[in-house]
N, C-alpha and C positions, 0 to 999 in steps of 0.2 A: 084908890088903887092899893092892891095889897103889895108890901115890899117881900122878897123871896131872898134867903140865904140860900144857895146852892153850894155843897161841900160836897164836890170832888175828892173823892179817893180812890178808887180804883180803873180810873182810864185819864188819858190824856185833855189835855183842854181842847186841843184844838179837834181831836176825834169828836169827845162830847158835844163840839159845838158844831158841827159837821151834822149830828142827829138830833142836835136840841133849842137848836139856837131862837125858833121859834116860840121857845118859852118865857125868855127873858122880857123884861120890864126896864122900864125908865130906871126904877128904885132898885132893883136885885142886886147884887151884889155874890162873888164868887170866893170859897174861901177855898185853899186848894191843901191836900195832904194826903201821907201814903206814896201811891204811884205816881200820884199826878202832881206831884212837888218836882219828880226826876224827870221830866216831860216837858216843861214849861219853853214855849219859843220864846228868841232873844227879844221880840216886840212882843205888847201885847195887841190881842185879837180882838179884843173887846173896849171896849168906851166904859165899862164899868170896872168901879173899884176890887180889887184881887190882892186877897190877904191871905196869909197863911201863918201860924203857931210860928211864935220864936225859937223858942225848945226847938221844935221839930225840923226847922232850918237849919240852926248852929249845928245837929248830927249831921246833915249831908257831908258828902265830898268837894261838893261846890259852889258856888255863890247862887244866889239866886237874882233872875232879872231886876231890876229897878223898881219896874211899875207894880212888883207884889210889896204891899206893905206887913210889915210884918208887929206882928199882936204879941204881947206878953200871956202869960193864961191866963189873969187878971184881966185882961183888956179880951181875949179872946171871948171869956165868958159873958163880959159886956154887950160884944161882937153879936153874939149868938141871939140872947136876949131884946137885943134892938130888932130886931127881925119879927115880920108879923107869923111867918112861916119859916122852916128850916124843912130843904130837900137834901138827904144824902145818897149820893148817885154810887 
């Protein structure tokens, strides 16, 4: 089975997943940034792991949920790399 990095940036999770959700995998995994960092519901909607850039966190205005783990760029570019595919939406 191929594993799928999906990086969210320009719409919500839970819209994206509203239109996509039928693409997901056991293995996928969600990284999220951009618009859809400021969108995130207080639960997540997913059973899979949801990461997002450090950096790109500490700018916001607010914290972010729990269930998003958060990557250093070291660790982001590992993130990316571990992945058989990278979709950006």
């Amino acid at each position: 089975m191929t594993s799928t990095l999906h990086w969210l940036r320009n719409s919500s999770l839970v819209s994206w997943l509203e239109q996509h959700s039928q693409l997901l995998s056991d293995t996928d995994a969600l990284l999220m940034s951009g618009l859809a960092l400021n969108e995130l519901p207080s639960e997540s909607p997913v059973e899979l792991p949801v990461y997002a850039r450090k950096k790109e966190a500490d700018a916001l205005d607010t914290a972010l949920p729990d269930y998003v783990m958060l990557k250093s760029d070291e660790q982001w570019v590992e993130l990316v790399l571990s992945f058989q595919q990278q979709i950006t939406w």
